[in-house]
N, C-alpha and C positions, 0 to 999 in steps of 0.2 A: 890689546885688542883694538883695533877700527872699528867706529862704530860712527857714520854719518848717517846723517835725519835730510834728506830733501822735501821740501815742500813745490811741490807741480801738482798739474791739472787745475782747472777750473771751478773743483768744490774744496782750496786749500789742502790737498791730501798731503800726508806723511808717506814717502816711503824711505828705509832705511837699507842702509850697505852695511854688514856685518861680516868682520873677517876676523880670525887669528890676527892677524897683521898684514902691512902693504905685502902682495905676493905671495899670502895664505890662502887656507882653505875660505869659505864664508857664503853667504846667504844672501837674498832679496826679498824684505819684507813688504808685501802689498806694494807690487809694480804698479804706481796708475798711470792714468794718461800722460803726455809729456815726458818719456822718460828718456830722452836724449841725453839727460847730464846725468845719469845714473849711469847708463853704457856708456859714458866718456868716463868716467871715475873708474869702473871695472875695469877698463883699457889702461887709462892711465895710471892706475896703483897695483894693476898686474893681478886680481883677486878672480881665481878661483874658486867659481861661484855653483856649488855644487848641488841647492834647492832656491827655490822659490814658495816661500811659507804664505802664503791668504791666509789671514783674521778670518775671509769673510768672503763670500759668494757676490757681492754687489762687483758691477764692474771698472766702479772708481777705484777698485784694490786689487781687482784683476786684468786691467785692461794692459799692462805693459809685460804678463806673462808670454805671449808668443815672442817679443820682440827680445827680452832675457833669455829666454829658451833657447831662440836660432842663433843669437850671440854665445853663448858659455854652454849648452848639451845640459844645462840645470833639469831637475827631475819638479814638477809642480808636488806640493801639501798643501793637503788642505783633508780637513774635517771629514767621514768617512759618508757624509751625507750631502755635502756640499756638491750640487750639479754643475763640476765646471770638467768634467772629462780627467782628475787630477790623476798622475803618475803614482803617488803613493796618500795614503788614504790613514788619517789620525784618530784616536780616539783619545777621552778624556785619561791622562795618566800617562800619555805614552812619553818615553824619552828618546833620545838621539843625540848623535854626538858629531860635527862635521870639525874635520881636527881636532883640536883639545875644546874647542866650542861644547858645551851642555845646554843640550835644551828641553824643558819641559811643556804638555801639552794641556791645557785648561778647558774644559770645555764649559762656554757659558754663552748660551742659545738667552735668547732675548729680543736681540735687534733682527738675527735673522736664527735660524735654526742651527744653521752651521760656524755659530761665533766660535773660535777660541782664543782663546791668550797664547804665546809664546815668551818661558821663561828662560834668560839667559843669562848666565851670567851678572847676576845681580840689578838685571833691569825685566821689564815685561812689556813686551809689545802686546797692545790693548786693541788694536783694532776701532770699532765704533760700540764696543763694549762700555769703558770708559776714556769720558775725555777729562781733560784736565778744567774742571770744574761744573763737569757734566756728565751724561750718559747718552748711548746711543736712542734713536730712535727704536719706537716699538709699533707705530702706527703700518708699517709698509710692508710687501706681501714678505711674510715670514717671521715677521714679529710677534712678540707676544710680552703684554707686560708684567704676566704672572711669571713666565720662565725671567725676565728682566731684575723679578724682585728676587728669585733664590738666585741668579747669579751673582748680582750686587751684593745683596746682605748675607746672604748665606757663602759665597765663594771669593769673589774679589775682597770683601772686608777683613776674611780671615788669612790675607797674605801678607808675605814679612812687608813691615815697615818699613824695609830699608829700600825695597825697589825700587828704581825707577820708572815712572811713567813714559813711555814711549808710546803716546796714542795717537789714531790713524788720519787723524785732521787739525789745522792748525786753529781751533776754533775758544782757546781758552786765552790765559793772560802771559802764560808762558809757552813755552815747546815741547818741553817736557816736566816732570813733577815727582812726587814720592806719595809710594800707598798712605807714607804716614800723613804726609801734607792733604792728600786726598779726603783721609777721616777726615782731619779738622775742617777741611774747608767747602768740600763738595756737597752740594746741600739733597745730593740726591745718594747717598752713600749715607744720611743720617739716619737713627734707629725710628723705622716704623714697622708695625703688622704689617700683614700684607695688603688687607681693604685698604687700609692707611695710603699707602704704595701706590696704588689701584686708582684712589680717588685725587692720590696727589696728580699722576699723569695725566689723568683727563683733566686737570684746572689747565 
């Protein structure tokens, strides 16, 4: 499998190139700003780029969608709630297959209402859901810190250990991580009520 991590745009973002292999089928995960060297990578390893998956409705993860699109005929996903005009529309549970690629669809509203996960092949692209030693925001229009807390404790906690973290900004100590490394270490993935939750965000 191909599987490259870019960091472009000006708020640090992750976008990812997921393919079967050079000259496979594959994906673009949260185009942002800056995406010139993602449409040079596509070019130059021949990849057959058949969606464009959004985490998330902000435009730091949508902003390089037209420019994927007019290049590769890609079809945009995104969340069935997500206002961005998208070609095919996900809910929580849904799977899809591009090649022998598997991917699973998570849905966990918190930062914005139309968060989800993308599981693939033994990694999860987290969007601003989670980062790697953090969590998205909750304060900004769409957010909500009680949807925050059953995404976190109740949905992301309960995923295999073994994933990898593929999350949507370079804002932690690594690039990427593991759900298990996340328990141990993430201080906001530790067990609280939800008040608990609640009053930790607002400190």
């Amino acid at each position: 499998m191909l599987l490259d991590q870019y960091r472009i745009g000006p708020a640090l973002n992750f976008t990812y190139l997921v393919a079967t292999d050079e000259g496979g089928e594959g994906v673009v995960i949260d185009p942002s700003y800056g995406i010139d060297p993602v449409l040079a990578a596509i070019d130059a390893k021949h990849v057959k780029v058949r969606f464009i998956l959004n985490t998330h409705s902000h435009a730091d993860h949508t902003a390089g969608n037209g420019d994927v699109r007019s290049r590769t005929g890609a079809k945009v996903v995104a969340h069935r709630v997500a206002p961005i005009g998208q070609d095919v529309s996900v809910e929580d549970g849904d799977r899809f297959k591009v090649g022998s690629l598997s991917f699973e669809v998570v849905h966990t509203p918190g930062h914005t209402k139309d968060s989800v996960l993308y599981i693939f092949e033994g990694n999860v692209a987290t969007g601003d859901t989670l980062f790697v030693g953090e969590c998205g925001r909750t304060d900004l229009p769409g957010g909500d810190p009680s949807e925050m807390y059953d995404s976190l404790l109740h949905r992301v906690i309960r995923l295999d250990d073994a994933l990898v973290v593929l999350p949507g900004h370079d804002y932690g100590v690594t690039p990427t991580s593991t759900i298990a490394r996340e328990k141990q270490e993430n201080y906001t993935l530790q067990p609280r009520t939800r008040d608990e939750f609640l009053a930790f965000l607002r400190e």
